[in-house]
C-alpha positions in Angstrom: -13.7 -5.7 7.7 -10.5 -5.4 5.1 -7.6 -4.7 6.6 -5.1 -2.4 5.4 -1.4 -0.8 5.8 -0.2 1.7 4.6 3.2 2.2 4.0 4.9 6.0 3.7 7.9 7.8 5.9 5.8 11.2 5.4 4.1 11.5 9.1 1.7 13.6 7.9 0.6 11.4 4.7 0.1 8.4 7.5 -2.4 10.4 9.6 -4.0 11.5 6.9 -4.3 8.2 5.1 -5.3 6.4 8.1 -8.0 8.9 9.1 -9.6 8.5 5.3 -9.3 4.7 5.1 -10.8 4.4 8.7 -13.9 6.7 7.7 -14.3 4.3 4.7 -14.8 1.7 7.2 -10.9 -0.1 6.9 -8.6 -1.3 9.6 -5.3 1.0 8.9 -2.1 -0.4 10.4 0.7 2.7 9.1 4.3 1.9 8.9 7.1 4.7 8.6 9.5 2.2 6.9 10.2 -0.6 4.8 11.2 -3.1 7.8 8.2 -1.7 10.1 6.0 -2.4 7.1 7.7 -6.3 6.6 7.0 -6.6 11.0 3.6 -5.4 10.6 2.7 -8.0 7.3 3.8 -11.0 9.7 1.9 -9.9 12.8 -1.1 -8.4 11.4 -1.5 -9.8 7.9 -3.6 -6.9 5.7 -5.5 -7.5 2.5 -4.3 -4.6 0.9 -0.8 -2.6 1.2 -0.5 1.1 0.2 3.0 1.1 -0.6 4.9 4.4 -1.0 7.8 3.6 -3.5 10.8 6.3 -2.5 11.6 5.8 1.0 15.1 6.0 2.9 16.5 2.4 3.3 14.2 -0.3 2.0 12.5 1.7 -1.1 9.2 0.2 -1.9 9.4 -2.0 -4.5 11.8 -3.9 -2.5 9.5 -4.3 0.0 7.0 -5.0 -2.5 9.2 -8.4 -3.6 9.4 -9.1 0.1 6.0 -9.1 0.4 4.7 -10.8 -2.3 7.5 -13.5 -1.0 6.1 -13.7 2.0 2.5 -14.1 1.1 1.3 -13.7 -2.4 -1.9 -13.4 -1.6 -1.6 -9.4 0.0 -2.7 -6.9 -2.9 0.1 -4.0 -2.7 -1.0 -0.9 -4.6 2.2 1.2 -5.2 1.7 4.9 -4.2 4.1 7.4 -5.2 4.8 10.7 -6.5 6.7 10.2 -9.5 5.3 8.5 -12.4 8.4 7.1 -14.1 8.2 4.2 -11.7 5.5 2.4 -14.0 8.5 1.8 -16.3 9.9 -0.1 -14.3 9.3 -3.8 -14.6 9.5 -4.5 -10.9 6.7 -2.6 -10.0 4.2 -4.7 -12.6 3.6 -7.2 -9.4 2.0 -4.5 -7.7 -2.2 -4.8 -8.2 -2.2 -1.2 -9.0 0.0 2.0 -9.2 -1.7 5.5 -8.2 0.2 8.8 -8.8 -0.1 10.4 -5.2 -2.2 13.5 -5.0 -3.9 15.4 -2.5 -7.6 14.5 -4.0 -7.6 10.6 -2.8 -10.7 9.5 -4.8 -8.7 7.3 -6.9 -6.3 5.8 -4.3 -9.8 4.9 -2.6 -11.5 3.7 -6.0 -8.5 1.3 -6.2 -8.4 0.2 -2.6 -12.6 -0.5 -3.2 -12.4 -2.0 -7.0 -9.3 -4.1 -5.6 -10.4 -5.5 -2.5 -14.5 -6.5 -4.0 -12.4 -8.5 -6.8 -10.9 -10.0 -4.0 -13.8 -11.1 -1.9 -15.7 -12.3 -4.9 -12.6 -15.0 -5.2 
């Protein structure tokens, strides 16, 4: 069974995330913040990060870098509100970016599509 964290300082985004992912069948670790989320990847290592990008302290796409420094081999799909941020060359590590939006059926298409890629190596 993947394992997966998502990443977002909205409280309500985390329950709601980690109620959908679990019903899909994931393990969901949640994080509130960019460190908690950097903790979490040592202890628990997931296949998959749902990485919110504007966040108070450690935004996301530095945690991204840390991440991907860490171990490479954690997809991170960046999941944020604002578009713009696909501009931005930093976030082009990232296996995936997804506008947030209150219909998840492509956040989940994403975690799905990006996770089988991975199993079949």
């Amino acid at each position: 069974m993947a394992r997966l964290l998502v990443v977002d300082d909205d409280k309500n985004l985390q329950v709601l995330y980690k109620e959908e992912f679990e019903e899909e069948g994931y393990e969901v670790d949640v994080a509130g913040s960019g460190s908690e989320a950097l903790e979490i990847v040592k202890k628990n290592k997931p296949d998959l990060v749902v990485l919110d990008i504007s966040m108070p302290g450690m935004d996301g796409i530095e945690v991204l870098s840390k991440v991907l420094a860490q171990d490479k081999t954690i997809s991170i799909i960046l999941n944020t509100a604002y578009g713009t941020y696909k501009d931005n060359f930093m976030t082009w590590s990232a296996d995936a970016y997804v506008v947030k939006s209150g219909d998840l059926t492509e956040l989940k298409s994403k975690v799905r599509e990006i996770l089988d890629k991975k199993l079949k190596g």
